[in-house]
C-alpha positions, 0 to 999 in steps of 0.5 A, a space after each residue: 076297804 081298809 079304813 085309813 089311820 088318820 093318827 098314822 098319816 098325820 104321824 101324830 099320837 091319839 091323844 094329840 091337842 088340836 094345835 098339835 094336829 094343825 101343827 103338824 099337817 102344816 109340817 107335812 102339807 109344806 113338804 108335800 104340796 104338788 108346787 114343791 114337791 114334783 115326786 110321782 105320789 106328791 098329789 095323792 100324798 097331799 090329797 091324804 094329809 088332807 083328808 086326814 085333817 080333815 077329819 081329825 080337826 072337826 070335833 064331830 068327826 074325830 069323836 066318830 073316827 075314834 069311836 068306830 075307826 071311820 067317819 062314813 056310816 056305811 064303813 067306807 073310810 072317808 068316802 061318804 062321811 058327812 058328805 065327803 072331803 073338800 078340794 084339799 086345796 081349799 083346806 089348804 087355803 084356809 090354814 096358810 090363807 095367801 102367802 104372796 103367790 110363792 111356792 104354795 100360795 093358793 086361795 078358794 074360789 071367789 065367795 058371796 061379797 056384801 053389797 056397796 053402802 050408800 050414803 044421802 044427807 038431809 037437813 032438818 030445823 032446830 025444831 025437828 031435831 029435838 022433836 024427831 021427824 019422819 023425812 024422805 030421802 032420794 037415792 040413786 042405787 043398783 037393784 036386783 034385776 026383776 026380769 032375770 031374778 039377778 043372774 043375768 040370763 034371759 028367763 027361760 035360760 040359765 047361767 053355765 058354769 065356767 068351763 074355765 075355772 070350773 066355776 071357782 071364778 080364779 085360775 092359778 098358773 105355776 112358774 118354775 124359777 131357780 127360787 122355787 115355785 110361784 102361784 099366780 091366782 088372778 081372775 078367770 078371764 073367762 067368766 070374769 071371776 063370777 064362775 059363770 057364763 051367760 050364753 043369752 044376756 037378759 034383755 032388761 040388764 044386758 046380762 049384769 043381774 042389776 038395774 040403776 033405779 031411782 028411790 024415795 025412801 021414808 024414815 024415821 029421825 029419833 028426838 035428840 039426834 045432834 048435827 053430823 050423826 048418821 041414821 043407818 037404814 040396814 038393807 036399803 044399799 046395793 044388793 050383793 055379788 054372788 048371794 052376798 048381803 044388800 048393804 046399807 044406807 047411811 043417811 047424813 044429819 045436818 041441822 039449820 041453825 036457829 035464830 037464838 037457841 044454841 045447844 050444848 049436849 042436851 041444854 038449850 041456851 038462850 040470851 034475853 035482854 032486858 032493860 034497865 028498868 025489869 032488871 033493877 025492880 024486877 018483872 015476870 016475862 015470856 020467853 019462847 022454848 022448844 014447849 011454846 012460850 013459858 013464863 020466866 020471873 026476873 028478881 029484882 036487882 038481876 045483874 047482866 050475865 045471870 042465868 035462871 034455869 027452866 028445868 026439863 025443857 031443853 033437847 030429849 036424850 038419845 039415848 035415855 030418859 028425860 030432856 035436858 034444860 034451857 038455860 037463859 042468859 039475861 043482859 040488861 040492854 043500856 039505852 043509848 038514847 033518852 027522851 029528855 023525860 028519861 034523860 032528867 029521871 036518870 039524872 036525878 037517879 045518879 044524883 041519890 046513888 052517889 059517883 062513888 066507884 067500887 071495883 069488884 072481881 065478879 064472875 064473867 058470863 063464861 063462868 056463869 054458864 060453866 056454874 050453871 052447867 055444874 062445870 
């Protein structure tokens, strides 16, 4: 048997570019397609131009066919090669993909499809969120049928292919109009695009491969994660359509607001009031922290909307090393009622401090804390 010049069928020189190959099996392929061109040797010249590409596409094979004038290494041209040609149709698919149905469109059967995602949320405390915890999450999904291994026929059996669509899952039906030819590519009505038919359904999944089951799932959320993320638990989503990848849950973040700790990125912020009294002579006070309760000094003549700063004790960063701070915000609490012990002390204070008012521009609380932040 003669072996084929692919050079020749392509009608392109040896030392052609691959973009000089695609280009002109585009040419040749559009001319000679079977749903435009109705001469008697259409299909076998389409089915050559094919090959030919084929071969002179791939790397490996083009170094062969160049080297020894054949791909086959018992000499018989294209007909052992590397395990033989593809359906020239799916060549043809994956160069010019669905060109909306007219004169030429086609496309190959029906591949593995990933699974469905899944999506849960869970709440968490203040607490946990700059800790990290482990939780459990419920989830509702579709699994694997275990009685048939997932192709829905009874053991013992075994799923058919379509006669139909010859297992491609997709039928292609042709319409000669004055414009020219149009493909149709639906689904095999028969297997119902899976390729297969199922003669005895498998009596735990009534043939569908899978089985609604209801999951608790533990998983770990990392120290620092913030309101809103997500965690992504990969593989624990629907099992996939014809071998296709499981998907993946995603499972949602919400933390509960905390009675008087607020975050901003990694910082913790605080207000404390104290009275009048600490603030004027000073004092060393408790303050509660994510760490427990730590000692805060408050210098004499503290002024409301003043900010100390307890390094390294604020929210641990995702994604790096260290914790942010905690920032107290102090105000100074003025007491609305006095004893009249109290109410003759502070006359007499008001007396030596004198009713002299001086109006200064002072920083507001706002900028205190922008300062503070290094804003």
């Amino acid at each position: 048997m003669t072996a084929k010049n692919y050079y020749s069928v392509l009608d392109v020189p040896k030392t052609s570019s691959p973009e000089e190959i695609k280009k002109a099996y585009r040419r040749l392929a559009r001319r000679y397609h079977p749903d435009v061109n109705h001469e008697s040797d259409a299909e076998e010249r389409f089915k050559e131009i094919n090959e030919a590409y084929e071969v002179l596409s791939d790397p490996q094979k083009r170094a062969m066919f160049d080297r020894f004038g054949t791909v086959s290494p018992n000499g018989m041209g294209g007909m052992g090669g590397f395990g033989g040609f593809r359906d020239p149709f799916d060549i043809f698919s994956e160069v010019f993909g669905n060109l909306g149905g007219f004169g030429f469109g086609t496309q190959g059967r029906a591949g593995p499809r990933r699974g469905q995602d899944l999506r849960a949320s869970v709440t968490i405390t203040f607490e946990e969120a700059a800790a990290g915890v482990t939780k459990e999450v419920q989830v509702q999904r579709l699994e694997t049928c275990q009685t048939c291994g997932g192709n829905g026929a009874e053991p013992g059996t075994q799923p058919e292919r379509c006669a139909e669509c010859g297992g491609k899952g997709q039928v292609r039906h042709v319409q000669q109009t004055f414009l020219g030819s149009f493909v149709n590519i639906t689904a095999c009505p028969a297997c119902r695009g899976s390729g297969r038919i199922v003669r005895t359904p498998c009596h735990t999944c009534n043939g569908v491969g899978k089985s609604r089951a209801q999951r608790s799932l533990s998983f770990h959320i990392p120290a620092g994660i913030d309101d809103g993320m997500s965690i992504r638990l990969t593989g624990e989503g629907e099992p996939g359509e014809r071998g296709g990848p499981v998907g993946n849950l995603y499972v949602g973040v919400r933390i509960k607001s905390h009675p008087y700790f607020r975050r901003r990125d990694n910082d913790v912020l605080m207000e404390l009031r104290i009275n009048i009294a600490q603030a004027t002579l000073g004092d060393t006070v408790a303050v509660p922290t994510l760490d427990g309760e730590q000692q805060l000094t408050i210098p004499a003549g503290t002024q409301p909307g003043t900010i100390r700063r307890l390094r390294g004790l604020g929210i641990p960063r995702l994604r790096g090393n260290g914790r942010g701070d905690q920032l107290v915000v102090i105000q100074v609490a003025i007491p609305t009622q006095l004893t009249a012990a109290q109410s003759e002390i502070f006359q007499t204070l008001a007396h030596t401090l004198g009713t002299e008012i001086v109006v200064e521009e002072k920083q507001g609380v706002v900028d205190r804390i922008k300062e503070a932040l290094g804003l």
